[in-house]
C-alpha positions as CSV (number, residue, x, y, z in Angstrom):
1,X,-0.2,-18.2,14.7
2,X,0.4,-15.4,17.4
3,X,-2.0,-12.4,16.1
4,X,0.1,-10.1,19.0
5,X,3.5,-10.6,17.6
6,X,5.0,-7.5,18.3
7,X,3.0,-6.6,21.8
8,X,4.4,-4.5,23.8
9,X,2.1,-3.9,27.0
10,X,-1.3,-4.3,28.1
11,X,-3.3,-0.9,27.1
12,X,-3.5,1.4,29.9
13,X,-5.9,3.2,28.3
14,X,-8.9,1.1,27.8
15,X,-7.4,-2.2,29.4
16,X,-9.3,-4.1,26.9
17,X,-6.5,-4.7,24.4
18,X,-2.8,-5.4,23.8
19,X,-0.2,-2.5,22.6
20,X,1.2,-3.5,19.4
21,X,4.9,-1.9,17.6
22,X,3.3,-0.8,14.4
23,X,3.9,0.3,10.7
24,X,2.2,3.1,9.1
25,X,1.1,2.0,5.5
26,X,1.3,5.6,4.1
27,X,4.7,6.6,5.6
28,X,6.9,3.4,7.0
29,X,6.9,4.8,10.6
30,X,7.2,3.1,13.5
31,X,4.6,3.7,16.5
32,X,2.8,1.7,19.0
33,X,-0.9,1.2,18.9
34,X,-3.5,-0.2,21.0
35,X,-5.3,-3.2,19.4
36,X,-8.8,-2.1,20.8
37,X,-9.2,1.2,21.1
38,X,-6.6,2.7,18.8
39,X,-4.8,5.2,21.1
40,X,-1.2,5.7,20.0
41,X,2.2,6.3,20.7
42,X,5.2,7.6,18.8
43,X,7.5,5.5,21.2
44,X,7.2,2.1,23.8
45,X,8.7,4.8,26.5
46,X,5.5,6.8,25.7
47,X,2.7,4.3,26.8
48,X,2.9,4.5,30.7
49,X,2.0,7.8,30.2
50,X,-2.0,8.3,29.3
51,X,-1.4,11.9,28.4
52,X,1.2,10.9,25.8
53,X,-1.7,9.2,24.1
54,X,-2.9,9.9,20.7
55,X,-5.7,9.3,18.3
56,X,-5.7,9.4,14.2
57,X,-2.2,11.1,14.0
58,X,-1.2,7.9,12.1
59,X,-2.9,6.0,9.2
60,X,-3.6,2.2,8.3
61,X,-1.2,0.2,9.8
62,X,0.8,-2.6,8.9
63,X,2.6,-5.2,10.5
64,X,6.8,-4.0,10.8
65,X,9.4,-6.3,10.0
66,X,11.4,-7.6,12.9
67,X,14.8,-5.7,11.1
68,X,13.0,-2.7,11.2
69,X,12.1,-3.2,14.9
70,X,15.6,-4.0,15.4
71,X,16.7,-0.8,13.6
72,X,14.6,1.3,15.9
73,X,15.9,-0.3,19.1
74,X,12.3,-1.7,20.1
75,X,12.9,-5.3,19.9
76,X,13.9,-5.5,23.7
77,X,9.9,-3.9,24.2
78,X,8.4,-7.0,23.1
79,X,7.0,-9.4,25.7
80,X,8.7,-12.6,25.2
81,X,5.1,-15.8,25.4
């Protein structure tokens, strides 16, 4: 079982963990999360960029669907084992 199925990117932020494509329980919205320290994105374009980082804007998370990955555009984001 691959517990990074959606990674994206190793964190820039805390290089300690891998950047997941995300679902927010509350809302269904797509993001991109940090597996360690939590920081967020809105978008995969966003997480080069440290000052783009978030915290706490989004809620519990789930994990997304792949058709709803592929709705957003992301699937080409995720890192291929």
């Amino acid at each position: 079982m691959n517990i990074y199925k959606y990674k994206i990117e190793w964190c820039p932020i805390c290089n300690q963990g891998w950047v997941e494509i995300v679902k927010d329980k509350a809302t269904n919205e797509l993001f991109v999360c940090c597996s360690e320290c939590e920081s967020e994105w809105e978008s995969p374009d966003h997480v080069k960029s440290k000052k783009l980082a978030t915290h706490d804007i989004y809620g519990q998370t789930d994990e997304p669907d792949y058709d709803e990955i592929v709705k957003r555009g992301w699937e080409n984001y995720i890192l291929k084992e």
